[in-house]
C-alpha positions as semicolon CSV with decimal commas, in nm:
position;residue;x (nm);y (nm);z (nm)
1;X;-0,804;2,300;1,880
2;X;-1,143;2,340;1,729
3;X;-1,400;2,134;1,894
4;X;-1,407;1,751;1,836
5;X;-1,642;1,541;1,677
6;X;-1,642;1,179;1,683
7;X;-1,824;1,047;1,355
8;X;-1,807;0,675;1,246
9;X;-1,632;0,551;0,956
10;X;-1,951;0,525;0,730
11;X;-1,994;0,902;0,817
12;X;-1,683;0,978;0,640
13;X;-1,553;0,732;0,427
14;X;-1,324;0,990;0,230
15;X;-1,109;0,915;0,530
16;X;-1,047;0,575;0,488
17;X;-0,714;0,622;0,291
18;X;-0,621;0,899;0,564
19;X;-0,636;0,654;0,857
20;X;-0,518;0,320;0,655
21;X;-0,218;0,521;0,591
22;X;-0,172;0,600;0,984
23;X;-0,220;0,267;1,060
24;X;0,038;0,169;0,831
25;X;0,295;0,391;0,953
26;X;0,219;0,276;1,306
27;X;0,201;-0,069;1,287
28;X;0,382;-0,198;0,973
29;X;0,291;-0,575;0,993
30;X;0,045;-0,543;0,704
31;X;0,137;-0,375;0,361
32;X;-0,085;-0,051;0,296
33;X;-0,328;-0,254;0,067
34;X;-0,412;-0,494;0,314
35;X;-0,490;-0,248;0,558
36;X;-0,718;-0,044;0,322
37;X;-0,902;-0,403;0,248
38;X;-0,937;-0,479;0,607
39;X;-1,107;-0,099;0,683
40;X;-1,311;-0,119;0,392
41;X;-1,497;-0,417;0,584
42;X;-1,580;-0,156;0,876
43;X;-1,804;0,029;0,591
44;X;-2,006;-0,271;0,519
45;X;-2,228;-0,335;0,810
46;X;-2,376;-0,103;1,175
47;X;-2,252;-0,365;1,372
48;X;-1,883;-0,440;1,456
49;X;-1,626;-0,406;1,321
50;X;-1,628;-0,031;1,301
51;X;-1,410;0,272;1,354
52;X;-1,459;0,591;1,487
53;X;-1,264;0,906;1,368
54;X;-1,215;1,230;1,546
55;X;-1,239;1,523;1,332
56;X;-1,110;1,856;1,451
57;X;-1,291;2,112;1,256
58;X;-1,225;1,963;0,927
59;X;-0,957;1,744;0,979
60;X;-0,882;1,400;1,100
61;X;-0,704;1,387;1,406
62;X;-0,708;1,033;1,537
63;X;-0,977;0,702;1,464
64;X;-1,020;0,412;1,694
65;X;-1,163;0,015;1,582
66;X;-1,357;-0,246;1,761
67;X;-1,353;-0,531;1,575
68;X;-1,456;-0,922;1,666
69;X;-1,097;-1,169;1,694
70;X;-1,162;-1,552;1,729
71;X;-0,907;-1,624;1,996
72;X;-0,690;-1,389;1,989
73;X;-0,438;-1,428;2,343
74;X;-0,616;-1,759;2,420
75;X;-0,956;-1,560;2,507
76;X;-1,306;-1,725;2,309
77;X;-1,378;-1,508;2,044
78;X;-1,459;-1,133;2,178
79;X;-1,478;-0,765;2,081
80;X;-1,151;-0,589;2,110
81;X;-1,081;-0,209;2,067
82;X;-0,782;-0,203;1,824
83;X;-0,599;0,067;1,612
84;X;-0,585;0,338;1,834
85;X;-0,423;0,622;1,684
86;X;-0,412;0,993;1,764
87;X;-0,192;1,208;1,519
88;X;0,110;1,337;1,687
89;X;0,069;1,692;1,720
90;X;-0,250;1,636;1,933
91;X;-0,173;1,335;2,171
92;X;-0,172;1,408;2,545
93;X;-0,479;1,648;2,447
94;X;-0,755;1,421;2,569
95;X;-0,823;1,323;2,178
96;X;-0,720;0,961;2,291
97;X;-0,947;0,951;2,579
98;X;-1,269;1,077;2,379
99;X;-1,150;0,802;2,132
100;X;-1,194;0,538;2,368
101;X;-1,464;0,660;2,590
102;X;-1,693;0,678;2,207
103;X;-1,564;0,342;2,145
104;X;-1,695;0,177;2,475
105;X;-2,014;0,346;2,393
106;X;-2,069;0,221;2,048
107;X;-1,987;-0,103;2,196
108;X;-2,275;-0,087;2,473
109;X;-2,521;0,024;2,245
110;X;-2,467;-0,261;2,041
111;X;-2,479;-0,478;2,324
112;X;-2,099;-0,555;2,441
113;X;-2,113;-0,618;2,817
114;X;-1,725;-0,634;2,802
115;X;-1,397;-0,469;2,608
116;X;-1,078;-0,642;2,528
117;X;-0,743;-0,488;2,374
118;X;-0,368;-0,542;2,375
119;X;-0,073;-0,299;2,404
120;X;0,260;-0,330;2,389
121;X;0,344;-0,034;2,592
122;X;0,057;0,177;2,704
123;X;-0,115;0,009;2,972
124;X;-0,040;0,257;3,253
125;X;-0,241;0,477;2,990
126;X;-0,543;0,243;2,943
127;X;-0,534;0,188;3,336
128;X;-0,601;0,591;3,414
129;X;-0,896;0,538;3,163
130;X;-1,087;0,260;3,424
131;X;-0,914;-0,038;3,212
132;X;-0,775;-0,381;3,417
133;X;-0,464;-0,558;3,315
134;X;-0,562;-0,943;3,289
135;X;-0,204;-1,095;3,172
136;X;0,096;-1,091;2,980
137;X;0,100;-1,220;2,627
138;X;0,307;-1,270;2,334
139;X;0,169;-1,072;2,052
140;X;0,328;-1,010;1,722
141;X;0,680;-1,110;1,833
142;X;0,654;-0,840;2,135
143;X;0,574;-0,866;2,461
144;X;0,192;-0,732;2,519
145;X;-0,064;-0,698;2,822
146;X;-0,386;-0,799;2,773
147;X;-0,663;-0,570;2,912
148;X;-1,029;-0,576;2,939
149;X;-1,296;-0,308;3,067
150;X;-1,646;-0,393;3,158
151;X;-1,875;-0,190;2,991
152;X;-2,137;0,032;3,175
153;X;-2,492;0,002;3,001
154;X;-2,546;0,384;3,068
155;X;-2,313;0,446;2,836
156;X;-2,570;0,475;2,519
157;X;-2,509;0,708;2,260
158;X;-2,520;0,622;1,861
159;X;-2,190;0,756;1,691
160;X;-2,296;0,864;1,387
161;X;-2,429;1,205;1,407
């Protein structure tokens, strides 16, 4: 694998369509539209939410989102890191990992003292990367675990670039 970059969303907004379409074969509660409308807010602003995609040489490999829910899981309205997605061929290749780890820095340097996020089936994954389970939930229909990391302020390194 050629070496990988992490570049925000505004870097390279010719991959929006790219990584609307991966989140649409992942997660299919939203039609392809709606997901392409709901990235195309990540573009507008430096401040969350944003996504970061991993490029291998050229080509996408996997993105990651923080973005701000209200109350989602019955917690006051927060910064979660959401749509994590590594392409197939490359997961279990430490993409994932470099994913969240630029994640949790964008978050500190924009001030986040701590992370939420939900899975419905990787939290012995998120647990190896220094994440804490804080409770079952119901999300989407499915059972989920709700998890949350504390961010370290040392952690401060701009993404785009």
């Amino acid at each position: 694998m050629a070496s990988l970059r992490l570049l925000d969303l505004r870097c390279c907004r010719e991959r929006l369509a790219t990584i609307a379409s991966w989140h649409q074969l992942e997660w299919q509660q939203q039609d392809l539209s709606e997901r392409t409308r709901q990235l195309t807010t990540h573009l507008e602003t430096e401040a969350i939410p944003t996504t970061l995609v991993a490029l291998s040489g050229d080509c996408a490999v996997g993105s990651v989102s923080l973005v701000r829910y209200q109350r989602l899981g019955g917690y006051p309205a927060s910064v979660w890191l959401a749509n994590m997605y590594v392409v197939p061929e490359l997961r279990l290749k430490g993409v994932g990992s470099r994913l969240v780890a630029g994640a949790e820095a964008e978050a500190a340097r924009q001030g986040v003292e701590k992370l939420f996020l939900y899975t419905h089936d990787q939290e012995n994954y998120y647990k190896k990367l220094g994440w804490h389970s804080l409770r079952q939930h119901r999300l989407a229909g499915r059972p989920a675990t709700i998890m949350t990391r504390t961010l370290d302020e040392a952690r401060n390194q701009k993404a785009c670039g």
